[in-house]
N, C-alpha and C positions, 0 to 999 in steps of 0.2 A: 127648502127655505125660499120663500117670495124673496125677488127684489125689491132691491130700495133705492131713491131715488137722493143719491148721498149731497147734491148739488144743491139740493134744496130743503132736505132734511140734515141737520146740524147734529142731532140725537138720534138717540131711540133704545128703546127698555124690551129686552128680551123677555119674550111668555114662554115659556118653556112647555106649556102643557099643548098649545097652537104651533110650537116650532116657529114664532113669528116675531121679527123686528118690529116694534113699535112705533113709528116714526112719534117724535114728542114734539109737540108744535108750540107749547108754549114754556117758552126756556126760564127760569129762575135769574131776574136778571142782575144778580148781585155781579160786583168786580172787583179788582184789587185791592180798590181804592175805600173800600168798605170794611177790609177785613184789616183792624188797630191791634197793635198787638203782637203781632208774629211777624214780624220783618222778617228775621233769620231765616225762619222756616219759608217765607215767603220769598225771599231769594233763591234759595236752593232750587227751592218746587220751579221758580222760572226757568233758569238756568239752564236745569231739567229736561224741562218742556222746550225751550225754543231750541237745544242740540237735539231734540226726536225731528221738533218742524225742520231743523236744517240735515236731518239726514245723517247725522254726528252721531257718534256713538252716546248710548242713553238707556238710563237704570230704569227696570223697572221700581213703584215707589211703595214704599209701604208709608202710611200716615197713623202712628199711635197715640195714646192717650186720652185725657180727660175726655169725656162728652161734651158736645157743644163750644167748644174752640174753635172752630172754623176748618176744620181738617175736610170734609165733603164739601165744603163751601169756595174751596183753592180748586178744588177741581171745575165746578161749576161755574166760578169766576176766567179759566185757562179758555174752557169753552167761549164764554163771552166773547174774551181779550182777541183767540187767536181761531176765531171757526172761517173767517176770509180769509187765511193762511194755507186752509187746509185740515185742519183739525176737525176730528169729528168723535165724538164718545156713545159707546154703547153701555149702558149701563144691565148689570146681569145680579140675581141675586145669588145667595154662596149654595145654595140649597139645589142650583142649576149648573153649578162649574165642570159638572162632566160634560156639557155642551158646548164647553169654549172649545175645542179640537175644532165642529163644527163650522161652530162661527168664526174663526178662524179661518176655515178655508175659503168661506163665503166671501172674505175681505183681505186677502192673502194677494189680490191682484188687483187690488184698486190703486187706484191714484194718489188718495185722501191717508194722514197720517189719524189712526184709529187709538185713542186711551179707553182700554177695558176699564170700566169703574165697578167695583164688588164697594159697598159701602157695610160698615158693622160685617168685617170678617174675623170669624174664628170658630172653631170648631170644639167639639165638645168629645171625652171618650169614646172610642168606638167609631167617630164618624169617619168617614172615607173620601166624603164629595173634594177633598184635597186633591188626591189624584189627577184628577182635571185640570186642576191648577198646576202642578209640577209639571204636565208637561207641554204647558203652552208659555210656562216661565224659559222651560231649557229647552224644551222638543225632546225629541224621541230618536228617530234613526232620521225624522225629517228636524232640519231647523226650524225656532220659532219663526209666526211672521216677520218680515224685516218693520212691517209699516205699524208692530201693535207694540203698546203696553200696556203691563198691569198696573192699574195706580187702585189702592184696597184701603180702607180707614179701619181702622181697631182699637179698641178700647186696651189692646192687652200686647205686649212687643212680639211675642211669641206666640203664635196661633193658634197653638195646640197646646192644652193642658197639662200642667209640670205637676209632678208628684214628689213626695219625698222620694216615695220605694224607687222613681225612677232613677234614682243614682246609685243604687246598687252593685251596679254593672262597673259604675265608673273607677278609676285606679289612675295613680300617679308612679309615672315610671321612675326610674332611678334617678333621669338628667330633669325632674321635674316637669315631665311632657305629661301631659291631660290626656288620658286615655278614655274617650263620653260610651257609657256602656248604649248597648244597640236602641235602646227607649229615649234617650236624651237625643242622641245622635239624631231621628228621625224627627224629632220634637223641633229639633232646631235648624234643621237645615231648611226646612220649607219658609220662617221667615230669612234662612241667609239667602233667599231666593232672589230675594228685594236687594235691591244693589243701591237704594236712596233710603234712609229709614227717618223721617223726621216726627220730633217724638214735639207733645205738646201738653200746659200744662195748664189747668188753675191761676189765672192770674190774682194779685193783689187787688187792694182796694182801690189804689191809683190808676190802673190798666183799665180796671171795670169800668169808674168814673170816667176816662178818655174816650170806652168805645160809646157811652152815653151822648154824652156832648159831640161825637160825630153825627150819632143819629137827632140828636136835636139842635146840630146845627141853627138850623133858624128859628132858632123857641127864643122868644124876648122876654119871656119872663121871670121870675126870679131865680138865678141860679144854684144860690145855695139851698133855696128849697127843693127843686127839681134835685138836686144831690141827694139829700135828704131822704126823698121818698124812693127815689132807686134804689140806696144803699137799704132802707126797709123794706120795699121789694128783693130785693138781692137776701137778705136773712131769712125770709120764710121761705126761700126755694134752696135755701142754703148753699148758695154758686153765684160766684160772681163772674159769670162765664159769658163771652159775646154773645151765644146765645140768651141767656137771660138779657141782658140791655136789650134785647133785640125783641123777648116778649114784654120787659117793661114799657118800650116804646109803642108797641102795637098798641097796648091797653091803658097808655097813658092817657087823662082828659084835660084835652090842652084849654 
């Protein structure tokens, strides 16, 4: 694995087929201050984040739910806020997680506090590339990094596909204790991995309107019709999700 120059490179996107760190040079420059809507979650995530930058004990995160809520956009805002801090992310796809050991050791002595970013993780029957993940979340006979975490976006809480049949196994003892049969058990434990789980949802019609009017800020034009034509916008794509405002705004003609 080449080196990287992490003083001057703030990112970078693992290739997996090259064994190569990416340095990304032109960063997504959204920020906190962009993302209406998710205070809650938005608190925690900092919280989070500045006990990793201060060396404090700190979860890895798992970020679930709806599409297009801002859940990868927290992360790439963290980078903004806190990269003259120290922070720096490598972003890996789920389809390469047996490479995190690797990468891992590559950056196991650096100076810089590193968030692994997997974006849309979960797996499907059968697949495996979890592995890699288990054991850069706990380690092995080595501890994880001190200086990494995993922060992962999912559409789904639990990473790995629940079945009816998979409770088969499962039994309820006499004092009421939950006994998860060996399919559940392994189903679940890889998101108990994540020690932060902030879950996100669909907002309303009032929330959607808000993150509008952030991004049109200084539109002087009519406002209830700019309403108007979002929320029309917003029913053919059927999501009134930040992201949608965020393509109504692209393609709005001012």
């Amino acid at each position: 694995m080449q080196t990287i120059d992490w003083q001057d490179s703030y990112a970078a996107i693992w290739r997996a087929k090259r064994e190569y760190l990416k340095p990304v040079k032109a960063l997504d420059p959204v920020t906190f201050d962009d993302l209406i809507g998710i205070e809650r979650q938005k608190k925690l995530f900092l919280e989070n984040t500045e006990r990793f930058l201060r060396k404090q004990p700190a979860n890895n995160v798992l970020l679930w739910g709806a599409r297009g809520t801002g859940k990868s956009s927290l992360v790439k805002a963290a980078l903004n806020a806190y990269a003259r801090e120290g922070l720096r992310v490598i972003e890996i796809e789920r389809d390469d997680l047996d490479d995190l050991i690797e990468i891992g050791d590559a950056i196991r002595e650096s100076e810089y506090r590193f968030i692994i970013f997997c974006d849309d993780l979960s797996f499907e029957e059968g697949e495996r590339g979890y592995k890699g993940l288990k054991r850069i979340l706990e380690g092995s006979i080595e501890s994880p990094p001190e200086n990494v975490r995993i922060y992962a976006t999912s559409n789904r809480r639990h990473l790995l596909p629940e079945y009816h049949r998979d409770n088969g196994g499962t039994s309820v003892g006499k004092n009421g204790e939950i006994h998860y049969g060996d399919s559940v058990e392994e189903k679940v434990s890889l998101s108990d991995r994540f020690g932060l789980w902030l879950s996100f949802y669909h907002g309303d019609q009032s929330s959607y309107l808000q993150v509008v009017d952030h991004y049109f800020r200084d539109y002087a034009g009519d406002r209830a019709k700019l309403h108007s034509e979002a929320l029309r916008f917003a029913a053919e794509r059927a999501s009134k999700s930040a992201r949608t405002a965020k393509q109504f705004y692209n393609g709005f003609n001012l």
